[in-house]
PDB file of N, CA, C and O in Angstrom:
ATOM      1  N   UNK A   1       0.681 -88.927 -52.349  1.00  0.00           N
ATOM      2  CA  UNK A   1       1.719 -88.812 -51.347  1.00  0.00           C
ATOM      3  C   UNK A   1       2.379 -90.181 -51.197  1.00  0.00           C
ATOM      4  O   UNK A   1       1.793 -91.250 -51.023  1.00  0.00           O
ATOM      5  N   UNK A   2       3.516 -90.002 -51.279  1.00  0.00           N
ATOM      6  CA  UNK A   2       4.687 -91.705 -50.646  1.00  0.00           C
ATOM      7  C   UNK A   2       5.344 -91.215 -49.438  1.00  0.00           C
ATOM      8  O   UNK A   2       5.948 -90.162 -49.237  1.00  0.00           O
ATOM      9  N   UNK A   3       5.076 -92.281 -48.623  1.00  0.00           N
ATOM     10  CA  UNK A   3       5.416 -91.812 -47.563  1.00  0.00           C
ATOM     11  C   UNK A   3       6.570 -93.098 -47.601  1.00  0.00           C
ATOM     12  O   UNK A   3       6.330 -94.274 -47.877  1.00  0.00           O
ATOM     13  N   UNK A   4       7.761 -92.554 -47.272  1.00  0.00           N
ATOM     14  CA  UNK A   4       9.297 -93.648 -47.044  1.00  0.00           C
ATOM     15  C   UNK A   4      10.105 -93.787 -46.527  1.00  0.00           C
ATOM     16  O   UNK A   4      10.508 -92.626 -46.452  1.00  0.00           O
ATOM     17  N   UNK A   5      10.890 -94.444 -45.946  1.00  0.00           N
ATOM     18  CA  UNK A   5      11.714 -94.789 -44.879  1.00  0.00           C
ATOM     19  C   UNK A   5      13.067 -93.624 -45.132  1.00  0.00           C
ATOM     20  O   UNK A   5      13.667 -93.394 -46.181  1.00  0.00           O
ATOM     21  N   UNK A   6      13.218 -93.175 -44.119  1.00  0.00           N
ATOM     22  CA  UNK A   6      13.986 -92.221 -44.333  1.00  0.00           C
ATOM     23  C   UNK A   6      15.606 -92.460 -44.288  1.00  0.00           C
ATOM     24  O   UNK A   6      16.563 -91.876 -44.796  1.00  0.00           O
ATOM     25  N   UNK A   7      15.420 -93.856 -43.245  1.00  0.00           N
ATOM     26  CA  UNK A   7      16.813 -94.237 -42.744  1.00  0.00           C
ATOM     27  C   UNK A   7      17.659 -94.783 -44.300  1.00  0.00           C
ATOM     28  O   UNK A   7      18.770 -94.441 -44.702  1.00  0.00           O
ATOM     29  N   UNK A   8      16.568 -95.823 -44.996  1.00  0.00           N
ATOM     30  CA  UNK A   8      16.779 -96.418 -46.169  1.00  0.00           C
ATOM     31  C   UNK A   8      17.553 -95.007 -47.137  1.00  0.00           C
ATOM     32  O   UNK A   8      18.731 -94.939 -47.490  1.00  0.00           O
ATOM     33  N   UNK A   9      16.568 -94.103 -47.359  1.00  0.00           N
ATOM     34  CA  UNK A   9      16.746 -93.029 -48.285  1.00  0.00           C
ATOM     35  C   UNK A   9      18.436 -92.631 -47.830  1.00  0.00           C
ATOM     36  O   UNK A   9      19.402 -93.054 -48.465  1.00  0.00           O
ATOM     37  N   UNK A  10      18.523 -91.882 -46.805  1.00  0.00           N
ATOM     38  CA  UNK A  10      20.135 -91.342 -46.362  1.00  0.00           C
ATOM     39  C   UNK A  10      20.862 -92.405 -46.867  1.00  0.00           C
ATOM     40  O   UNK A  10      21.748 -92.016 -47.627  1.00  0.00           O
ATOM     41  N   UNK A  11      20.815 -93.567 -46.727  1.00  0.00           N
ATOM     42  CA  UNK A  11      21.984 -94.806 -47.135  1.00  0.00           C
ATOM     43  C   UNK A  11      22.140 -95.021 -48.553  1.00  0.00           C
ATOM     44  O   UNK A  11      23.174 -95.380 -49.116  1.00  0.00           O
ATOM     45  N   UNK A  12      21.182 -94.807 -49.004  1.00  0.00           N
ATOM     46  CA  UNK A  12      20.808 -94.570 -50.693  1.00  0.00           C
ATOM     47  C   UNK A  12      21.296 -93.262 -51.067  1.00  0.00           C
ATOM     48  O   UNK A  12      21.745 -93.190 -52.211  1.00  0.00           O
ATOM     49  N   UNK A  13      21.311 -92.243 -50.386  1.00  0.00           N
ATOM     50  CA  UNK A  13      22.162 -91.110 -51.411  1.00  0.00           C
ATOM     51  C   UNK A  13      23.396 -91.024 -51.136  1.00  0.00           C
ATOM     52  O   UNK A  13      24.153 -90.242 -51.710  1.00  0.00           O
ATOM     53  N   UNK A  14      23.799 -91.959 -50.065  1.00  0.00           N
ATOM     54  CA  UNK A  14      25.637 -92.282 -49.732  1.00  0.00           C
ATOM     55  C   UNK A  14      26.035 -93.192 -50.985  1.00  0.00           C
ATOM     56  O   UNK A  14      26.947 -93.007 -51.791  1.00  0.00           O
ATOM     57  N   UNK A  15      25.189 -94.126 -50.930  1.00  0.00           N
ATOM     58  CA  UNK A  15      25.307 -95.489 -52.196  1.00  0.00           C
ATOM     59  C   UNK A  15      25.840 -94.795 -53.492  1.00  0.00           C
ATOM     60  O   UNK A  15      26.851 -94.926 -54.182  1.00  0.00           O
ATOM     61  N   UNK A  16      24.355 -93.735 -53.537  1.00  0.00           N
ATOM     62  CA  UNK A  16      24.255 -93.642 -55.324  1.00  0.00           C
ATOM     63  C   UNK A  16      25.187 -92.062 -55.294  1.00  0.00           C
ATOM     64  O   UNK A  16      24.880 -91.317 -56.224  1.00  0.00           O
ATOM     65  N   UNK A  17      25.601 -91.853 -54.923  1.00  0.00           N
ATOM     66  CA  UNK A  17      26.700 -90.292 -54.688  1.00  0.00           C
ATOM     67  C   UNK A  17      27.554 -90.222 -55.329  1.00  0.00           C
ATOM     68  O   UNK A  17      27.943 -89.130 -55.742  1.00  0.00           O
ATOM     69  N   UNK A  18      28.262 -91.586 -55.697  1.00  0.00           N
ATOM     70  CA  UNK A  18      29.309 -91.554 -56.246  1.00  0.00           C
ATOM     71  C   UNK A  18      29.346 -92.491 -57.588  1.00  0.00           C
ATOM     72  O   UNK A  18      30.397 -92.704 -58.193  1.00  0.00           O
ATOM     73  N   UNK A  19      27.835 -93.130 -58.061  1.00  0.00           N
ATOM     74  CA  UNK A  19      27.503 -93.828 -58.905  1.00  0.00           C
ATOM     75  C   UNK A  19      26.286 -92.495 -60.067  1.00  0.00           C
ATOM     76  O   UNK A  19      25.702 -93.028 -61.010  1.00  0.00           O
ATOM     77  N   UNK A  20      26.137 -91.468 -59.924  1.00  0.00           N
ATOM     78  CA  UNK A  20      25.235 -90.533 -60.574  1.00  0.00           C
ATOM     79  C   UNK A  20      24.965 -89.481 -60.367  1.00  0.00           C
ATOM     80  O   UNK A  20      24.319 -89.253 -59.344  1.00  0.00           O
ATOM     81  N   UNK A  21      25.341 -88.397 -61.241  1.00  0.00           N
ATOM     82  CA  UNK A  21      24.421 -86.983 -61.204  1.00  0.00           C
ATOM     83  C   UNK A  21      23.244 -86.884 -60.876  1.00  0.00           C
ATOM     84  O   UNK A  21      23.019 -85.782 -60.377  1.00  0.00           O
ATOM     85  N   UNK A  22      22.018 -87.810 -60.948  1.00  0.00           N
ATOM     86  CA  UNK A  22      20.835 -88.048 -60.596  1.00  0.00           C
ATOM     87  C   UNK A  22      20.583 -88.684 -58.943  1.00  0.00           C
ATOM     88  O   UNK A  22      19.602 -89.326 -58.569  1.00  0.00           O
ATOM     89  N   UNK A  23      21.679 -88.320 -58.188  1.00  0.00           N
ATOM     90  CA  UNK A  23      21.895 -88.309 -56.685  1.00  0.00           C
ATOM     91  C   UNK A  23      20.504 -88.714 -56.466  1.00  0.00           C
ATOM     92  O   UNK A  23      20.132 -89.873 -56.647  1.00  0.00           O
ATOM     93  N   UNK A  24      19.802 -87.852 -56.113  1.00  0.00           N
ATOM     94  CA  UNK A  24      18.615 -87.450 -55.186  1.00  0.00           C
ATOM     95  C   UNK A  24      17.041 -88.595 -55.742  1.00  0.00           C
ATOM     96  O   UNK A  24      16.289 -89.331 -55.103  1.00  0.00           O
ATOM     97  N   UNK A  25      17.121 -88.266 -57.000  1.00  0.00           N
ATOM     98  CA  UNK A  25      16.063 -88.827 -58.075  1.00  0.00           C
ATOM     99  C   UNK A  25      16.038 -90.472 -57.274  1.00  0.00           C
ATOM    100  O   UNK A  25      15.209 -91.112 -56.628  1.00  0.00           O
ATOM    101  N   UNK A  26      17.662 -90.718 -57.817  1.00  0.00           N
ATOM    102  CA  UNK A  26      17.434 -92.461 -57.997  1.00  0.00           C
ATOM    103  C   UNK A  26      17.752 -92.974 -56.282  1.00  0.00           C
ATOM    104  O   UNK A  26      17.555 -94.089 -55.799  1.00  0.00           O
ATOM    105  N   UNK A  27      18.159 -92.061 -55.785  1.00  0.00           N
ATOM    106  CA  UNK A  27      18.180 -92.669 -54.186  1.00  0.00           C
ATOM    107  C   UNK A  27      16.295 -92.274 -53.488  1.00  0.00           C
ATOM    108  O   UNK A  27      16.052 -92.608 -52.328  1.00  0.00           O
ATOM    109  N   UNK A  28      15.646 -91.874 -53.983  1.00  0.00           N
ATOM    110  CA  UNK A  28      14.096 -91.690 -53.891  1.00  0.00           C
ATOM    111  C   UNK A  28      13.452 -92.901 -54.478  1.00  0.00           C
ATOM    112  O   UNK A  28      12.678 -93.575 -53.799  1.00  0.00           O
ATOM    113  N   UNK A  29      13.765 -93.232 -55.824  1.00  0.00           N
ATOM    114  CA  UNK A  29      12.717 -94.199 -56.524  1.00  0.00           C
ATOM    115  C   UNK A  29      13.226 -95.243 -55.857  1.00  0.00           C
ATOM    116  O   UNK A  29      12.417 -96.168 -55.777  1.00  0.00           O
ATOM    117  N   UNK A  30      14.545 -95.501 -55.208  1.00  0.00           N
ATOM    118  CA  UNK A  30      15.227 -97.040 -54.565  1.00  0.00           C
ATOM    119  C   UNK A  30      14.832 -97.137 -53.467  1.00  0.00           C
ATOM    120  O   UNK A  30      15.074 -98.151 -52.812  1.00  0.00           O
ATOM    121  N   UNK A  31      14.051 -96.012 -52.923  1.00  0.00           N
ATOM    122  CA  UNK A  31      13.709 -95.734 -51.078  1.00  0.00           C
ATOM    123  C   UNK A  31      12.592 -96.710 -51.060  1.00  0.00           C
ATOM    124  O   UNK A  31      12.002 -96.746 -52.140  1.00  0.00           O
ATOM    125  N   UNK A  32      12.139 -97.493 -50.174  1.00  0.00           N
ATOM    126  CA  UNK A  32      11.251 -98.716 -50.006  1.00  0.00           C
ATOM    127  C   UNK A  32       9.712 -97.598 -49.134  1.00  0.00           C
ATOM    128  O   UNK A  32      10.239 -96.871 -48.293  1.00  0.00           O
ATOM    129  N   UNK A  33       8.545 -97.426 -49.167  1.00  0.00           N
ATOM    130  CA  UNK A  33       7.714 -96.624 -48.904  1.00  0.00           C
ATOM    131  C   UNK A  33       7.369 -97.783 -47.677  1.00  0.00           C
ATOM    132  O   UNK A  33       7.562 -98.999 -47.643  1.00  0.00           O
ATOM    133  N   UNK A  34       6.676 -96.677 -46.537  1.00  0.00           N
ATOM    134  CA  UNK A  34       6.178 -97.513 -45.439  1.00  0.00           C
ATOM    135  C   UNK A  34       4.825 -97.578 -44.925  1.00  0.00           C
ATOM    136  O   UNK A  34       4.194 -96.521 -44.918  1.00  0.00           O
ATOM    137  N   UNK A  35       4.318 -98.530 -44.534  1.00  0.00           N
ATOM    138  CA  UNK A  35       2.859 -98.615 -44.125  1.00  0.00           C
ATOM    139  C   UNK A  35       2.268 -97.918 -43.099  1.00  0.00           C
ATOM    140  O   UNK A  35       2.243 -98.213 -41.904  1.00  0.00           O
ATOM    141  N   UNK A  36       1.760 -96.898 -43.706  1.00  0.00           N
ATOM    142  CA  UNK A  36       1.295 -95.562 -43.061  1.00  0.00           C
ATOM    143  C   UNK A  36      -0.271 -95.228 -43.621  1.00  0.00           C
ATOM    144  O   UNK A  36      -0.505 -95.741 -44.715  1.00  0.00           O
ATOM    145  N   UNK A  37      -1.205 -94.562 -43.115  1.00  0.00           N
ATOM    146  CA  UNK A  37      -1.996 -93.660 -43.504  1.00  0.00           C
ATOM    147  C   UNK A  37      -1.972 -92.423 -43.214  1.00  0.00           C
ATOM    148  O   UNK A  37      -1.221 -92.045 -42.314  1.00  0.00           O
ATOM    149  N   UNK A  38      -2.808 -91.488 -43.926  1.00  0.00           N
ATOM    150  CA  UNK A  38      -2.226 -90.151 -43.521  1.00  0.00           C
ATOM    151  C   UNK A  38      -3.419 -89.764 -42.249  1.00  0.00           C
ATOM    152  O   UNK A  38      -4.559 -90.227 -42.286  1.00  0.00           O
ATOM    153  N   UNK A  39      -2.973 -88.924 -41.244  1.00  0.00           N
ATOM    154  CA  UNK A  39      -4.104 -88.717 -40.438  1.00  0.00           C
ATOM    155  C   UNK A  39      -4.917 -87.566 -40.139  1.00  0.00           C
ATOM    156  O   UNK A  39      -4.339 -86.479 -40.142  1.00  0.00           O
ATOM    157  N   UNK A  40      -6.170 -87.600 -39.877  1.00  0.00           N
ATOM    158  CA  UNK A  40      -7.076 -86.202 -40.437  1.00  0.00           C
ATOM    159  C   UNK A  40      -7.616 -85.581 -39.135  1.00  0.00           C
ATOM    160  O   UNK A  40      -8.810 -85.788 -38.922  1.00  0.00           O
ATOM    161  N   UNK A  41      -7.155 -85.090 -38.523  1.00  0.00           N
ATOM    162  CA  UNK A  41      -7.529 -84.241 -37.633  1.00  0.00           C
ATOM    163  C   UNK A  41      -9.194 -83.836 -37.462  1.00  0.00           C
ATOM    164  O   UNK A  41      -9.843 -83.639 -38.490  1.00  0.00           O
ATOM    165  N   UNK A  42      -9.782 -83.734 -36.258  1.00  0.00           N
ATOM    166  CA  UNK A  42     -11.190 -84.313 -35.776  1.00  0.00           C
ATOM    167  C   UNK A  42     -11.260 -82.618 -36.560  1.00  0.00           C
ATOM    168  O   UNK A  42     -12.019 -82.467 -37.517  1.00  0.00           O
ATOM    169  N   UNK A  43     -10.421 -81.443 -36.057  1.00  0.00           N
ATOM    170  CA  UNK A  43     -11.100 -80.246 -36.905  1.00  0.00           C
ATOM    171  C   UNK A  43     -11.082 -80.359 -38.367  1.00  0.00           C
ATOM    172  O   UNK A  43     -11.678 -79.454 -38.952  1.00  0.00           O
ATOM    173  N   UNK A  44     -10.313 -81.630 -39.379  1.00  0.00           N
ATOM    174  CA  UNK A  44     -10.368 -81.121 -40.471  1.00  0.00           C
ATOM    175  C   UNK A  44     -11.056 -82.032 -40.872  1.00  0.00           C
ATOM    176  O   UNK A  44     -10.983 -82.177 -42.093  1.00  0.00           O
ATOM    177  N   UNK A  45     -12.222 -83.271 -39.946  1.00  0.00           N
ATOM    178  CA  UNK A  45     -13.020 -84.205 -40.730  1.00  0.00           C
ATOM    179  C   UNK A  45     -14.440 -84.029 -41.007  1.00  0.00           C
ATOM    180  O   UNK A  45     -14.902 -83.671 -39.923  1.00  0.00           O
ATOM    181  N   UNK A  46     -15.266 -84.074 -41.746  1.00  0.00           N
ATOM    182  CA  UNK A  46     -16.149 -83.689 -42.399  1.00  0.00           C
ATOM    183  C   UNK A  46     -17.057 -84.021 -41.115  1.00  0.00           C
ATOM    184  O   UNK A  46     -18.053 -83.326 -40.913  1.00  0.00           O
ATOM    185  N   UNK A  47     -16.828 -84.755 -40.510  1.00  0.00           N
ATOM    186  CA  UNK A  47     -17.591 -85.287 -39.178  1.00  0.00           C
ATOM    187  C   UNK A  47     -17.816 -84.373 -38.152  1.00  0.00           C
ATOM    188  O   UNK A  47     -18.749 -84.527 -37.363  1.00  0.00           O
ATOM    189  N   UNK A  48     -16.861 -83.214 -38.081  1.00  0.00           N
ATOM    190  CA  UNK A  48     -17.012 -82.533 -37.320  1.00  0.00           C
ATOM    191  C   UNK A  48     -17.774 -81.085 -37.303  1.00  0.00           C
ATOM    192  O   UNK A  48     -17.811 -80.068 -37.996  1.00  0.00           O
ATOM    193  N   UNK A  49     -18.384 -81.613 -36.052  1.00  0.00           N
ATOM    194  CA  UNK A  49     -19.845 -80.496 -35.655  1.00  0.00           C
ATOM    195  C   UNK A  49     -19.474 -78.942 -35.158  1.00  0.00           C
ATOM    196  O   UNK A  49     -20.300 -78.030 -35.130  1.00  0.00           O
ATOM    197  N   UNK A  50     -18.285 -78.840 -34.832  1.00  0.00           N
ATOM    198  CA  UNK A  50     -17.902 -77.290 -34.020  1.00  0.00           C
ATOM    199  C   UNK A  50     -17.870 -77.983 -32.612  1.00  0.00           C
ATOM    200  O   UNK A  50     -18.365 -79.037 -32.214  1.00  0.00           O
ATOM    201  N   UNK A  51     -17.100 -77.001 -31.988  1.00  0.00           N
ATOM    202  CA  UNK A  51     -17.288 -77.102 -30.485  1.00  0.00           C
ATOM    203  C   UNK A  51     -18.498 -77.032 -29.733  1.00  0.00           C
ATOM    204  O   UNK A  51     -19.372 -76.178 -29.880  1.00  0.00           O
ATOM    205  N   UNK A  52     -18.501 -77.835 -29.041  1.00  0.00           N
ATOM    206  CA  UNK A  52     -19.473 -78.172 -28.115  1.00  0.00           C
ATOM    207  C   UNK A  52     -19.461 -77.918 -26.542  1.00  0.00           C
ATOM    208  O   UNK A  52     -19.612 -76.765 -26.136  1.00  0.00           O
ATOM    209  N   UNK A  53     -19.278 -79.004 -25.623  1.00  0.00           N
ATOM    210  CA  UNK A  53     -19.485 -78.718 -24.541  1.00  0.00           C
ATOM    211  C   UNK A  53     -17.951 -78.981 -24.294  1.00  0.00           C
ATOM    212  O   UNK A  53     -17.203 -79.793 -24.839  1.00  0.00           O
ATOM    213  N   UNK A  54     -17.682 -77.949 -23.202  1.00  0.00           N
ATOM    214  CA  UNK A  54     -16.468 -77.614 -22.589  1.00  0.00           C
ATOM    215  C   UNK A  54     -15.339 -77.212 -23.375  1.00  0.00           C
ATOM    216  O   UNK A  54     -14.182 -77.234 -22.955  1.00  0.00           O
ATOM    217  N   UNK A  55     -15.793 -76.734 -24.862  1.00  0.00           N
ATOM    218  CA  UNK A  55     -14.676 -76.611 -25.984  1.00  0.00           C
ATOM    219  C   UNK A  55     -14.322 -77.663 -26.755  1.00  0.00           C
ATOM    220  O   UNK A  55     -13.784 -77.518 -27.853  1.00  0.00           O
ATOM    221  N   UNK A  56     -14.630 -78.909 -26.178  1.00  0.00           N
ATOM    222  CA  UNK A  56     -14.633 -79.692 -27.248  1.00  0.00           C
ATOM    223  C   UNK A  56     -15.391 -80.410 -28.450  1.00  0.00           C
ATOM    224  O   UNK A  56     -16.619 -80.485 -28.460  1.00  0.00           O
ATOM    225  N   UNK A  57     -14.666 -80.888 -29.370  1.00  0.00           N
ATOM    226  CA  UNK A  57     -15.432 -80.409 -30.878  1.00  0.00           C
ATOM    227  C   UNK A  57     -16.570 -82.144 -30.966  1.00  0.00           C
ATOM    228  O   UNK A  57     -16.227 -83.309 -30.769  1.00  0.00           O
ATOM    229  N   UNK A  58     -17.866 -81.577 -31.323  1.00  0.00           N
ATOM    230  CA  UNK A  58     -18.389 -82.843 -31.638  1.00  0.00           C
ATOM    231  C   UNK A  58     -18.793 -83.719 -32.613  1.00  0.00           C
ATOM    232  O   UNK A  58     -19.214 -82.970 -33.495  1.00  0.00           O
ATOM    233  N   UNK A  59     -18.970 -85.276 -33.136  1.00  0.00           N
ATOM    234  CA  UNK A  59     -18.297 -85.452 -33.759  1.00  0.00           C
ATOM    235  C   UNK A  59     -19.645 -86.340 -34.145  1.00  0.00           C
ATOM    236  O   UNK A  59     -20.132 -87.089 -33.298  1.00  0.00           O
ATOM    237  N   UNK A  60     -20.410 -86.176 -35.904  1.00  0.00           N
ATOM    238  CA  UNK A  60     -21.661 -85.936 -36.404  1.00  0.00           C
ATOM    239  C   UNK A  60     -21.440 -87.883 -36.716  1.00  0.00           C
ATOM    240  O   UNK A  60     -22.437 -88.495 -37.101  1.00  0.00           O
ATOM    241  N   UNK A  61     -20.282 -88.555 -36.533  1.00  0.00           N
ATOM    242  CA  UNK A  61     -20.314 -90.025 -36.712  1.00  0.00           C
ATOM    243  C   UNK A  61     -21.136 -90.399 -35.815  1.00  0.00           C
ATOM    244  O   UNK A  61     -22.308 -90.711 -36.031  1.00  0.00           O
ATOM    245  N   UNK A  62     -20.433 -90.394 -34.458  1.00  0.00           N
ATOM    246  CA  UNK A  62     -20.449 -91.317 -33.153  1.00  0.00           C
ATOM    247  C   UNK A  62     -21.020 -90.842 -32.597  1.00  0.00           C
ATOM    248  O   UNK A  62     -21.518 -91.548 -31.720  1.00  0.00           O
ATOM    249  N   UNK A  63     -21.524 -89.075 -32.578  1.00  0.00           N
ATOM    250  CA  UNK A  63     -21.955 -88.463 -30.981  1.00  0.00           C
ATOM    251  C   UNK A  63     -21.177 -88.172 -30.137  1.00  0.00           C
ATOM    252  O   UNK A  63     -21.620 -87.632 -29.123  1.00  0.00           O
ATOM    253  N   UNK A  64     -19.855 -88.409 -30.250  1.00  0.00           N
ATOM    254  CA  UNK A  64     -19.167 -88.018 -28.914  1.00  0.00           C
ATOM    255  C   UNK A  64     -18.312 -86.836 -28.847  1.00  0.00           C
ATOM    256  O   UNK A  64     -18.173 -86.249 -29.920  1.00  0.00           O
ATOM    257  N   UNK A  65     -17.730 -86.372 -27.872  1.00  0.00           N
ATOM    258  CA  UNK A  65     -16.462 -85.229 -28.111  1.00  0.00           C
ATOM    259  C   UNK A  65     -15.560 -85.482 -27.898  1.00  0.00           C
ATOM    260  O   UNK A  65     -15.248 -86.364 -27.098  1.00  0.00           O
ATOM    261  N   UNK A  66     -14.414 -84.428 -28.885  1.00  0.00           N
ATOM    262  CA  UNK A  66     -13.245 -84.711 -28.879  1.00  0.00           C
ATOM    263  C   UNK A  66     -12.164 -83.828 -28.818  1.00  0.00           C
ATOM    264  O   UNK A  66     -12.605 -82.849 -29.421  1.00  0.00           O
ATOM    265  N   UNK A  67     -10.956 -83.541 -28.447  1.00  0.00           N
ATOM    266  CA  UNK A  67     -10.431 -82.449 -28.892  1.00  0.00           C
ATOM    267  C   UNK A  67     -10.195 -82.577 -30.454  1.00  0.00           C
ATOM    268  O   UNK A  67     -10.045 -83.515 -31.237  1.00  0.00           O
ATOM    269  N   UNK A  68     -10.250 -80.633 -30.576  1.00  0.00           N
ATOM    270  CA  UNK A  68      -9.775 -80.795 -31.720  1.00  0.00           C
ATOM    271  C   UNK A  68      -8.383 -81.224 -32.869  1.00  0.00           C
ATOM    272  O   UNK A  68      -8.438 -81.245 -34.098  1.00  0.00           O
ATOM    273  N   UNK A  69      -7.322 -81.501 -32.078  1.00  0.00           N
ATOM    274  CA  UNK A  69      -6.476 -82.416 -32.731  1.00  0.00           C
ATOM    275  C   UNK A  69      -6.251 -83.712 -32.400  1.00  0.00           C
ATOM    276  O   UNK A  69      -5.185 -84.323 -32.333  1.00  0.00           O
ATOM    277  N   UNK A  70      -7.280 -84.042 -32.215  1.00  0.00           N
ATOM    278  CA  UNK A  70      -7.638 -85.982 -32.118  1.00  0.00           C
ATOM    279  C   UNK A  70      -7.933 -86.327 -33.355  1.00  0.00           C
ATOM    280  O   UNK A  70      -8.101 -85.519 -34.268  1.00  0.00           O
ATOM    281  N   UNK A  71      -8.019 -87.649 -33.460  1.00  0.00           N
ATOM    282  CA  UNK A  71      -7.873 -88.574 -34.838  1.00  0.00           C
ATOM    283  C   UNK A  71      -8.400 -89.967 -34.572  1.00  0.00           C
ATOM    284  O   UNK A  71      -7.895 -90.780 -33.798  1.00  0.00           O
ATOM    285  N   UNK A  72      -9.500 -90.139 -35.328  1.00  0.00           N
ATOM    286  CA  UNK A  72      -9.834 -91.994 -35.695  1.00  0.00           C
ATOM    287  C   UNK A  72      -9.768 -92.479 -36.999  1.00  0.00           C
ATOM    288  O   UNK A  72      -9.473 -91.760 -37.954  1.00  0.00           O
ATOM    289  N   UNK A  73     -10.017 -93.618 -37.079  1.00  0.00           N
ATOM    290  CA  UNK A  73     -10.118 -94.150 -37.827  1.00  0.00           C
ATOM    291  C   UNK A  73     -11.130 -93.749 -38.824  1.00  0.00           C
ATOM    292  O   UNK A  73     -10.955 -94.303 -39.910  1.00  0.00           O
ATOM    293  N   UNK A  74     -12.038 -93.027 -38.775  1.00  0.00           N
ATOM    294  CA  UNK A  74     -13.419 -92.491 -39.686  1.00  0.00           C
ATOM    295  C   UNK A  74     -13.248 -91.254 -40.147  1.00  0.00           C
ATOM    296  O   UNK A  74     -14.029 -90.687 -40.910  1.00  0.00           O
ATOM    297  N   UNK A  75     -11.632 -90.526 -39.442  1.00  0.00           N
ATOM    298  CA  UNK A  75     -11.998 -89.433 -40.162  1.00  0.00           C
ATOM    299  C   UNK A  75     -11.641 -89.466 -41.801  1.00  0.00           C
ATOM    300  O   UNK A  75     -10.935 -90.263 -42.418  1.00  0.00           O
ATOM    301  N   UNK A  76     -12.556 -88.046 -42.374  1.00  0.00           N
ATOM    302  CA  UNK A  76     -12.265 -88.112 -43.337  1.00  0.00           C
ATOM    303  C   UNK A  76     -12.284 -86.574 -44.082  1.00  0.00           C
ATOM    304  O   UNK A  76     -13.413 -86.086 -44.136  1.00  0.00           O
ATOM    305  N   UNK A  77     -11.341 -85.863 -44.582  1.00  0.00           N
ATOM    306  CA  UNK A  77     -11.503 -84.807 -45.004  1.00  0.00           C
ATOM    307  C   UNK A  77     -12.544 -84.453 -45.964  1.00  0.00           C
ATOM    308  O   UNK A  77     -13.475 -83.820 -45.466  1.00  0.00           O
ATOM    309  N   UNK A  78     -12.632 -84.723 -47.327  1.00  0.00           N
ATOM    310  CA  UNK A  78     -13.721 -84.826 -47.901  1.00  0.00           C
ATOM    311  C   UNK A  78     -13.897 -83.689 -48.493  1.00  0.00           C
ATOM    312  O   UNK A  78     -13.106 -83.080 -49.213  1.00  0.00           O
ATOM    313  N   UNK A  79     -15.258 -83.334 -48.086  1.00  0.00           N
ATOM    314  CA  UNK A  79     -15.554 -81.911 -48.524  1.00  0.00           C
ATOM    315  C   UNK A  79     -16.115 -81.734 -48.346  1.00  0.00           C
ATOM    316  O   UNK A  79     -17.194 -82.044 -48.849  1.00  0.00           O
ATOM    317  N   UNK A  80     -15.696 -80.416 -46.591  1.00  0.00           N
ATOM    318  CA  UNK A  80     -16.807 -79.784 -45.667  1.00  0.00           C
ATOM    319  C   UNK A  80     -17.611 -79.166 -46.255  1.00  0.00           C
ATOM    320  O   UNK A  80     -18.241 -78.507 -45.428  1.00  0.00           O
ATOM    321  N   UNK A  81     -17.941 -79.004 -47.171  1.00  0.00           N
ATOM    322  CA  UNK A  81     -19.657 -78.159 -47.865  1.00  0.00           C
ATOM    323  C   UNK A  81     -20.299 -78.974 -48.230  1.00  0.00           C
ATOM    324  O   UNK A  81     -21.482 -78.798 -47.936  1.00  0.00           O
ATOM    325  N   UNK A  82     -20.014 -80.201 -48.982  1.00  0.00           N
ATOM    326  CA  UNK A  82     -20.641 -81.331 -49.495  1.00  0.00           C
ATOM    327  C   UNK A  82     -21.807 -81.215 -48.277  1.00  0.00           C
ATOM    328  O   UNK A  82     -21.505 -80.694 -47.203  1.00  0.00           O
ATOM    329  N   UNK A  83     -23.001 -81.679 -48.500  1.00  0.00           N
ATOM    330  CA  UNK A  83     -24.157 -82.611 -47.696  1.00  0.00           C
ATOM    331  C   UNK A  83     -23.675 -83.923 -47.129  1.00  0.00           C
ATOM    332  O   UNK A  83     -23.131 -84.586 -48.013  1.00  0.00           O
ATOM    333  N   UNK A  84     -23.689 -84.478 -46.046  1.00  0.00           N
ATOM    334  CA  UNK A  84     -23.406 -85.964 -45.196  1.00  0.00           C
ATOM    335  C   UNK A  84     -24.710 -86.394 -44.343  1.00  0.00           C
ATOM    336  O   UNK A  84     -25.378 -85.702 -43.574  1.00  0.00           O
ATOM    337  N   UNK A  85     -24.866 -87.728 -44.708  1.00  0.00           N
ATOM    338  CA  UNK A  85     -25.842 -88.198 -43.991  1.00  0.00           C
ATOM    339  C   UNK A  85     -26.053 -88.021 -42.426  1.00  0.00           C
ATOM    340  O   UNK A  85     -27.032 -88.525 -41.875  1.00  0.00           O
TER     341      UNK A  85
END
């Protein structure tokens, strides 16, 4: 996944619009990508135990609960069947 500035990209297919048939292509590869990670939702991280107390989901890192569309830094999708310490 590239994740990229979008504002950059629009100004780039005004630029290259009238410089190429390859519009879209070369105003993408010229788009500058931005410092992002992608983020994994506490239901879709391998960390997560099911709901717990009061509905919220608990979480096999830390011990604690969370809702289920919360996000840290540890999550990690992975692969919920795999075995985890």
């Amino acid at each position: 996944m590239r994740l990229i500035d979008a504002d950059v990209f629009v100004k780039n297919v005004v630029k290259y619009s009238y410089q190429s048939t390859k519009t879209i292509g070369t105003a993408l590869r010229e788009t500058p990508t931005v410092d992002a990670e992608p983020v994994v939702r506490c239901k879709d991280c391998i960390w997560y135990a099911g709901k717990g107390r009061d509905g919220f989901g608990l979480c096999r890192d830390n011990g604690k609960y969370w809702a289920e569309d919360d996000f840290c830094s540890y999550g990690d999708k992975g692969d919920k069947n795999a075995e985890t310490d």
